[in-house]
C-alpha positions as CSV (number, residue, x, y, z in Angstrom):
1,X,-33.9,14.1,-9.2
2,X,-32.1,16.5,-6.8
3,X,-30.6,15.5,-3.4
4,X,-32.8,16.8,-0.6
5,X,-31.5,18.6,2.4
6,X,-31.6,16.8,6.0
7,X,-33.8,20.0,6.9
8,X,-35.9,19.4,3.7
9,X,-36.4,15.9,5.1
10,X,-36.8,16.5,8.3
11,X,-40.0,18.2,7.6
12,X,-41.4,15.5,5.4
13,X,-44.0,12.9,7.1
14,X,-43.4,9.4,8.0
15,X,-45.1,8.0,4.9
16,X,-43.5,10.7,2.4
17,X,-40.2,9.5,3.5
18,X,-40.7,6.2,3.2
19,X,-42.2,7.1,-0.8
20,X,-38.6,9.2,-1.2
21,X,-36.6,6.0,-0.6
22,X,-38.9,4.0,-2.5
23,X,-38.1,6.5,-5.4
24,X,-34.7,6.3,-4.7
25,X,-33.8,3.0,-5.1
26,X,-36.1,2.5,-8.6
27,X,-33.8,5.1,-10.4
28,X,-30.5,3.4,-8.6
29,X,-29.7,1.7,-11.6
30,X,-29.5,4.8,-13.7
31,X,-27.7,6.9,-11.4
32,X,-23.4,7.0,-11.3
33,X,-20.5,9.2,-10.0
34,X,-21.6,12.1,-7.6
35,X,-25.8,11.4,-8.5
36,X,-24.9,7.7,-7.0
37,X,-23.3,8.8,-4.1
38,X,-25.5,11.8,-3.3
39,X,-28.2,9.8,-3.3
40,X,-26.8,7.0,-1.3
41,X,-26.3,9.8,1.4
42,X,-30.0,10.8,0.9
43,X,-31.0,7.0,1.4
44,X,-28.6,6.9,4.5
45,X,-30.2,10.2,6.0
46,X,-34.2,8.9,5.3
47,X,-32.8,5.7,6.9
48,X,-31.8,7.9,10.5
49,X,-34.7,9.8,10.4
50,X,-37.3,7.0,10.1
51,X,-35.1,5.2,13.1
52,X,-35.7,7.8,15.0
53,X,-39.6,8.2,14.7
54,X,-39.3,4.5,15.3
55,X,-37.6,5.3,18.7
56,X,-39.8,7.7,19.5
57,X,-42.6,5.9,18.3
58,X,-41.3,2.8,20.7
59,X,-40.7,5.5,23.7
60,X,-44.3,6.5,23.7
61,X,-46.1,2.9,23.5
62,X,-43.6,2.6,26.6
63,X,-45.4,5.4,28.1
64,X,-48.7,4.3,27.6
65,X,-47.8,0.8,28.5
66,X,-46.9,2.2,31.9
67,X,-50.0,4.5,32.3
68,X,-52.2,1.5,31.2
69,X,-52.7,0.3,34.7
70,X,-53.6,4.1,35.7
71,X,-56.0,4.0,39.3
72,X,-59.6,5.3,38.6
73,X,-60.2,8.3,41.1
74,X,-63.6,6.8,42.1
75,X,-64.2,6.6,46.0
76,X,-63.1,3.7,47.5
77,X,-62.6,2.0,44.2
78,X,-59.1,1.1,43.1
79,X,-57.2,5.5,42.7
80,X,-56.1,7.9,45.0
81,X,-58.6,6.9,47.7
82,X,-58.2,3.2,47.3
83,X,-56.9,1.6,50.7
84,X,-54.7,-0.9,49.0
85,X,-51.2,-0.3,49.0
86,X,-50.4,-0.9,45.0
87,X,-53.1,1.8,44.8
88,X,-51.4,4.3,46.8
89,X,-48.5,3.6,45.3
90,X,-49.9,4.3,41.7
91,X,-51.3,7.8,43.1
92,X,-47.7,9.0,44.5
93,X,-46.0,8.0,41.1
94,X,-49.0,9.7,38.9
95,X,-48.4,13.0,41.3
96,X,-44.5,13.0,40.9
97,X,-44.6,12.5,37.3
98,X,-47.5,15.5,37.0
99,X,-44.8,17.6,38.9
100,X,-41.9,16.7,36.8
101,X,-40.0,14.6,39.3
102,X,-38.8,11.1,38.3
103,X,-40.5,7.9,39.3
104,X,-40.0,4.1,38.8
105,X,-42.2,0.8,37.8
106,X,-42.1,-2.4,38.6
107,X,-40.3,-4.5,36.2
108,X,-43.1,-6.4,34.8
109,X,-44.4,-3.3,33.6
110,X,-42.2,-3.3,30.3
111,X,-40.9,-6.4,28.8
112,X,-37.5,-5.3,27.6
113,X,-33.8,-7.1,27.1
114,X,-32.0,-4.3,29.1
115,X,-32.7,-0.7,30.2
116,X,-31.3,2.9,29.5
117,X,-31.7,5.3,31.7
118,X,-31.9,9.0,31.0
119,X,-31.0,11.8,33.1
120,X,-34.7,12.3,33.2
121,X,-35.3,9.4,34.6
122,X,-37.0,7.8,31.8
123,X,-36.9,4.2,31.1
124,X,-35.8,3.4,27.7
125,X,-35.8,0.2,25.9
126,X,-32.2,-1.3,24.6
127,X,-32.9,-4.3,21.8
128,X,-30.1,-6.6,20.8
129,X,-29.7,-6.9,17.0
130,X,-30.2,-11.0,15.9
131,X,-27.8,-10.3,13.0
132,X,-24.2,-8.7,13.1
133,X,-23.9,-5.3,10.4
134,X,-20.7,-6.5,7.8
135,X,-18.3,-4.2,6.8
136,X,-17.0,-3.8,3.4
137,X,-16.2,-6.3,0.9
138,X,-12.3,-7.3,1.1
139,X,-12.5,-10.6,-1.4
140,X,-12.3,-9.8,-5.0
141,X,-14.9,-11.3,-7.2
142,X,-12.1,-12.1,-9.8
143,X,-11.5,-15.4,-8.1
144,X,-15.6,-16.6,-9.2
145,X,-15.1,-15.5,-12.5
146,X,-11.9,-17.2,-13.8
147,X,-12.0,-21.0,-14.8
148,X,-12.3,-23.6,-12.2
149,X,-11.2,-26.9,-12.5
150,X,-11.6,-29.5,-9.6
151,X,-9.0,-32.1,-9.2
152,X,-9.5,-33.6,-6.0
153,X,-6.7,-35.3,-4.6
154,X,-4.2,-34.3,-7.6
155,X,-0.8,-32.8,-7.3
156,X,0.1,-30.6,-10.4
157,X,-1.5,-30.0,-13.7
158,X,-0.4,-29.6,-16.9
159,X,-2.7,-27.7,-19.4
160,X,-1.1,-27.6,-23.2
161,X,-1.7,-24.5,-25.2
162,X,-0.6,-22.9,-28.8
163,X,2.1,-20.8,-28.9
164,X,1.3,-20.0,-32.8
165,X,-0.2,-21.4,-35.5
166,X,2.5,-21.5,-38.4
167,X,2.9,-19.0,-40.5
168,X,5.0,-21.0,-43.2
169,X,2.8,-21.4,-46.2
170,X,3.9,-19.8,-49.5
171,X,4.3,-20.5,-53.0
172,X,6.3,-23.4,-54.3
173,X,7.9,-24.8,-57.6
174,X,6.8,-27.8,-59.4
175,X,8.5,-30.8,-57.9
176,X,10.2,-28.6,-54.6
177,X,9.5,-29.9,-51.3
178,X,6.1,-28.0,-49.4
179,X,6.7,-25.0,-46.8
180,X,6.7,-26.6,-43.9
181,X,4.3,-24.3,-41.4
182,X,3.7,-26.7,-38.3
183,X,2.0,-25.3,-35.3
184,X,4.1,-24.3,-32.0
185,X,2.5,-25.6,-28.6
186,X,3.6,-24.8,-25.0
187,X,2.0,-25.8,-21.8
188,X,1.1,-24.3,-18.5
189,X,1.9,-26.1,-15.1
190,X,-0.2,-25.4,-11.9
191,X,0.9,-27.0,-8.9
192,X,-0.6,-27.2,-5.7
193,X,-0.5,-24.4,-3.2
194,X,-1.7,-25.5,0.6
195,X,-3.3,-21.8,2.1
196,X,-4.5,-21.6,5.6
197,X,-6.2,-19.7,7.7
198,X,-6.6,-19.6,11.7
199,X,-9.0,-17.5,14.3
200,X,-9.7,-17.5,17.6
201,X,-12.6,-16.3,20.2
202,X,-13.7,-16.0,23.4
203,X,-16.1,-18.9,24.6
204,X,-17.9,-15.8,26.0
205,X,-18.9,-14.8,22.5
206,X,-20.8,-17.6,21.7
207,X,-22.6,-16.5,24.8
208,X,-23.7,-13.1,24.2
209,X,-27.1,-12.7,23.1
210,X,-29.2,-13.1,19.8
211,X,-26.4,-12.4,17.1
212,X,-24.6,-15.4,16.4
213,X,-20.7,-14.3,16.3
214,X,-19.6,-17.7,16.3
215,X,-20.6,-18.0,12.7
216,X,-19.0,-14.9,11.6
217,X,-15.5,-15.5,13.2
218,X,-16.2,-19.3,11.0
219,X,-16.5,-17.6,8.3
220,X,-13.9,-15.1,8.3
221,X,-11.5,-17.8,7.8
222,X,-13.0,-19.2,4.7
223,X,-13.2,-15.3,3.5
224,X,-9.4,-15.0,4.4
225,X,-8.6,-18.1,2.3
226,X,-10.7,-16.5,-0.8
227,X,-9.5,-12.9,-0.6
228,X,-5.6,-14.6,-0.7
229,X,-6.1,-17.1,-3.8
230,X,-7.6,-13.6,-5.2
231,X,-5.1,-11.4,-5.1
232,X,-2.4,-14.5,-5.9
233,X,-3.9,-14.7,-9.5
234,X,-3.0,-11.4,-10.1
235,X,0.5,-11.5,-7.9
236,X,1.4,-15.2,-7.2
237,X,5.0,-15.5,-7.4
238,X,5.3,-19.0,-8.7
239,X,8.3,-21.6,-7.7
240,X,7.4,-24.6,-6.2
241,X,4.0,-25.2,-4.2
242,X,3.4,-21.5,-4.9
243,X,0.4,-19.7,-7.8
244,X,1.9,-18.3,-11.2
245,X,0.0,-14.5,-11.0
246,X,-0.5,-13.0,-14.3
247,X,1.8,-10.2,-13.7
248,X,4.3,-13.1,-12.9
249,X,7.8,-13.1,-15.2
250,X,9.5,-16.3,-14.9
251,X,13.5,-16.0,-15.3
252,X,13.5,-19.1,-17.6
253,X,12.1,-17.2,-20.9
254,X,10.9,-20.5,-21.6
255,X,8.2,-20.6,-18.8
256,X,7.3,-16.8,-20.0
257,X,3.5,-17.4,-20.8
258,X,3.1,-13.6,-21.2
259,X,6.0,-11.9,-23.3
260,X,7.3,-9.0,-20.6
261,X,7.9,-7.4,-24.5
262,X,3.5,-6.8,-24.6
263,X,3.7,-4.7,-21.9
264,X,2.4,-1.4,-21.7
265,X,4.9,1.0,-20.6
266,X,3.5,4.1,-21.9
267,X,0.6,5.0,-19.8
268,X,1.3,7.2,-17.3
269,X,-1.5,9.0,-16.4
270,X,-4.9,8.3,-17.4
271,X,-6.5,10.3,-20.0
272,X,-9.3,9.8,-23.2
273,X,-7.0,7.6,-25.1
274,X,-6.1,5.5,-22.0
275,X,-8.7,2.6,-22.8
276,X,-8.5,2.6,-26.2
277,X,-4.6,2.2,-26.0
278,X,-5.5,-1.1,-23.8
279,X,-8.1,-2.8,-25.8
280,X,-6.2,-1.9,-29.2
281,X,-3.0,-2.7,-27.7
282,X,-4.5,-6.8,-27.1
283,X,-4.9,-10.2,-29.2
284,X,-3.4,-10.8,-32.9
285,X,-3.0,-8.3,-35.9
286,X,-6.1,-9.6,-37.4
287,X,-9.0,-8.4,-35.0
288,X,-10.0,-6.7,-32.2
289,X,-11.2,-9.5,-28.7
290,X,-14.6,-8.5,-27.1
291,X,-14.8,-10.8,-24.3
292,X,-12.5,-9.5,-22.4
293,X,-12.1,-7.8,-19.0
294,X,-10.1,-5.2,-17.5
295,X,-8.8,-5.8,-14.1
296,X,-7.3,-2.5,-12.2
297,X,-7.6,-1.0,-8.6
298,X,-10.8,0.7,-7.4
299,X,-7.7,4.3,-7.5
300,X,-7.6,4.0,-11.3
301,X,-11.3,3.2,-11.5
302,X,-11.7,6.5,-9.5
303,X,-9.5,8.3,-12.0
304,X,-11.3,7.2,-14.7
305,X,-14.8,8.6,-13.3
306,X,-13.4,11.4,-12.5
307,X,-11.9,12.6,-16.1
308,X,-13.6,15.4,-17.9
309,X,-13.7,16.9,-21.2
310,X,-13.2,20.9,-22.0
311,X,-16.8,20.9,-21.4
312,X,-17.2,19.5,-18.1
313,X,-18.5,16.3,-19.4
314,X,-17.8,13.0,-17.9
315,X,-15.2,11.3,-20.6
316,X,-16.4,7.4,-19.3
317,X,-19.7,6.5,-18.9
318,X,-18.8,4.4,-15.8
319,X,-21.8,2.0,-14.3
320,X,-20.8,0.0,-11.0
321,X,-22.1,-2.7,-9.5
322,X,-20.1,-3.3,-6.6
323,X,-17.2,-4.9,-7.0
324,X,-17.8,-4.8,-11.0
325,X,-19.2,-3.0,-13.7
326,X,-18.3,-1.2,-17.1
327,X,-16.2,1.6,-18.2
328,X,-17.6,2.0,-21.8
329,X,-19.5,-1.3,-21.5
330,X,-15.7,-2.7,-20.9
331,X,-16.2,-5.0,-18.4
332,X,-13.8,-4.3,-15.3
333,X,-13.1,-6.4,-11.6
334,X,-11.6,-4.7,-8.9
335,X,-8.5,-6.1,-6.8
336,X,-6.9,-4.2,-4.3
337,X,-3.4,-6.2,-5.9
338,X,-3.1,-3.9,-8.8
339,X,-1.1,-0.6,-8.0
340,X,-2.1,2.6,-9.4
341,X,-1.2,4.4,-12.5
342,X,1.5,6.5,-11.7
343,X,2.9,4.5,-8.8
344,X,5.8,3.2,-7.9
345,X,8.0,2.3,-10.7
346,X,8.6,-0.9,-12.4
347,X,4.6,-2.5,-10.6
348,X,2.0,-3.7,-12.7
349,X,-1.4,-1.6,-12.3
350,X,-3.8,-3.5,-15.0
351,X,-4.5,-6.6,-17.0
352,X,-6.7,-7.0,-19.9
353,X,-8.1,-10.2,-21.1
354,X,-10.7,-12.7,-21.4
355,X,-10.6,-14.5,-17.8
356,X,-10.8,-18.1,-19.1
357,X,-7.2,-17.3,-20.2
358,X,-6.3,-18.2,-16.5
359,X,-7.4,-21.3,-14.7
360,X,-7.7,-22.1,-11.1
361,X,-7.3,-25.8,-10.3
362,X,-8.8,-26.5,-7.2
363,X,-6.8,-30.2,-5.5
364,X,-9.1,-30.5,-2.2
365,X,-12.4,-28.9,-1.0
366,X,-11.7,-25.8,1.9
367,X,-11.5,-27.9,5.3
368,X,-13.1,-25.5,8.2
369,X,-13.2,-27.2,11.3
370,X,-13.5,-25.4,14.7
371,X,-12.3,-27.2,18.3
372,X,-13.2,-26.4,21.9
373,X,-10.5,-28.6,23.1
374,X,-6.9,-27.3,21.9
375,X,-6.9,-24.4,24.6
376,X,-9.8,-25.5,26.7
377,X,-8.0,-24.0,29.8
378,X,-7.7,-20.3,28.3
379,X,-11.7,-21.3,27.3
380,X,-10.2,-19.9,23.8
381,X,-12.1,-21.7,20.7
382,X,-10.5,-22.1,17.6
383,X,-10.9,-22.3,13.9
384,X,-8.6,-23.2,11.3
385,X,-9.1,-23.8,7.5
386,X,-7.3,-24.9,4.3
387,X,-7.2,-25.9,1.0
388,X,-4.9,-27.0,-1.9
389,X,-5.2,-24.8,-4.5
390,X,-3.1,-23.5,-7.4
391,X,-3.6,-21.0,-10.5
392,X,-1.7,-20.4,-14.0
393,X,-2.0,-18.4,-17.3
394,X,-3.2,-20.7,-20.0
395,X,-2.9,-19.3,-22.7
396,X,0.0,-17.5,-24.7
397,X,-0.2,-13.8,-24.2
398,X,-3.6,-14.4,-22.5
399,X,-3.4,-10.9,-20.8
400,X,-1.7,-7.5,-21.8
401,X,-0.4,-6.0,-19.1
402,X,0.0,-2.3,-18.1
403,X,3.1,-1.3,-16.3
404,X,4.4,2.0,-14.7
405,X,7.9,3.0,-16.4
406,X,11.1,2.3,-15.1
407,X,12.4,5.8,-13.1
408,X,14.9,7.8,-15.7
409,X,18.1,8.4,-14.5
């Protein structure tokens, strides 16, 4: 398709710009890499332009708007000649603004919000926004994709799993006793974790105009409370009142639900075997799991786009979709808690495995509430919200983790 110059674009009509964008975003879900981003900066450019024709567009309806009311010359009809003082008034500011000099209107000439004025003395109109532009995503998705279960008004829960099947069968003599090959079952415990979050604003804010802030400051805590359960899946230390993370390693080798002895330890940069090594690496000697997903940092998700053969060819066929998407149709999830391959020694950078294989057990709704009253002298108003929450592994060796080598010495 072939990103177009601001230049190129600059000399395109309003309509033919708006057809370019249109194009754009039909072939957005083919594009990836360096085509994705190149034309996400075409989009962003068309987007500039057409705001400015819009301003200028807005600038010259303000002009005619003003010269609507223009005096007639025609005798002693309302113009130059007129008697009345609004008329004479009109022909002074038509004459200064034929000479170049500045000039002013009465107010009820343009209806705006507020005013900008240029060094030219041109009145410009200044519109408030009635929505507030987010910035990036900071909550991982991963926390809407593992298992959920509601317990309202529990304290811990105990989910049993199997730690193997037995493996005892065999041949026997006539009369000798069987093989005795019973299955092995474990169990995870989730307890409840209480996470809060607290904000305050201005009681000026809920005055400005037209965007409503007060509902994004509300908000924010709830996000807060979601972006930490997120990451605590991955990194939750366990102990009491606290989430088990998958890259948790209980001392107790009893409470190990994920054997430290399936990690990966090997991978230290990533190459073309790097994925392969992951998904091969995962599940029992007799086949090969394909509902699983690959959690990692967006870093490694970079490095892995960026790999190329001898040829220059991409090595993954990477498609994202925000804070998703597929490496090799391996479905991946984002979370800024995973270090990078190659970091800092001894920290877990991935985990691979179906998501049901961790559960979420939610022990009270999230409680926002906001109050004008706790620091009604500052005229501060405040928000505060919580939940009881807690999150465990459920199954044995649910995940295979990838970890960067100890440091030789």
């Amino acid at each position: 398709m072939g990103k177009k110059t601001r230049e190129e674009l600059l000399n395109m009509s309003k309509k033919d710009l708006k057809n370019r964008l249109t194009e754009l975003g039909k072939n957005a879900t083919a594009l990836s890499g360096q085509e994705l981003t190149d034309a996400m900066d075409e989009a962003k450019m068309i987007g500039e332009i057409l705001d400015e024709i819009k301003g200028r567009e807005e600038l010259m309806a303000a002009a005619r708007a003003a010269g609507a009311d223009a005096p007639l010359d025609d005798g002693g009809k309302p113009g130059e000649s007129g008697e009345e003082p609004k008329n004479q008034a009109r022909a002074k500011s038509g004459k200064a603004l034929k000479a170049g000099a500045s000039t002013t209107y009465k107010a009820k000439t343009l209806t705006v919000n507020n005013a900008l004025s240029t060094e030219n003395g041109i009145v410009m109109p200044q519109h408030s926004s009635t929505d507030i532009a987010p910035t990036f995503n900071n909550v991982s998705s991963l926390i809407d994709r593992v298992k959920t279960v509601p317990l309202p008004g529990g304290e811990t829960y105990k989910r049993p799993y199997v730690k193997s099947y037995g493996d005892g069968a065999g041949s026997t003599a006539e009369g000798a006793d069987y093989n005795e090959s019973e299955p092995e079952f474990g169990y995870s415990e989730i307890v409840r974790e209480k996470i809060t979050a607290y904000a305050e604003e201005p009681e000026e804010m809920t005055k400005l105009p037209d965007a409503d802030y007060d509902v994004v400051v509300e908000d924010s805590v709830t996000r807060a409370i979601k972006r930490y359960a997120s990451r605590q899946i991955l990194i939750g230390s366990g102990g009491t009142g606290r989430f088990r993370g998958i890259f948790h390693n209980p001392t107790e080798e009893s409470k190990q639900i994920i054997d430290p002895e399936t990690d990966i330890t090997t991978i230290t940069a990533i190459d073309d075997g790097t994925l392969d090594e992951i998904i091969y690496s995962y599940g029992g000697d007799e086949d090969v799991e394909d509902v699983a997903v690959l959690i990692l940092s967006k870093k490694d998700l970079k490095k892995f786009a960026k790999l190329r053969d001898k040829q220059g060819r991409k090595v993954y066929t990477i498609k994202n979709h925000g804070n998703t998407g597929t490496i090799d149709e391996v479905p991946y999830i984002i979370n800024s808690a995973c270090n990078e391959i190659g970091g800092a020694a001894n920290t877990y950078a991935m985990a691979y495995g179906p998501l049901s294989n961790y559960e979420v057990a939610i022990f009270s709704d999230i409680d926002a509430r906001k109050s004008e009253h706790y620091k009604f002298k500052q005229g501060q108003i405040a928000y505060r919200a919580d939940v009881f929450m807690g999150g465990n592994v459920v199954a044995k060796n649910g995940f295979i983790r990838v970890k960067n080598p100890a440091k030789s010495s």
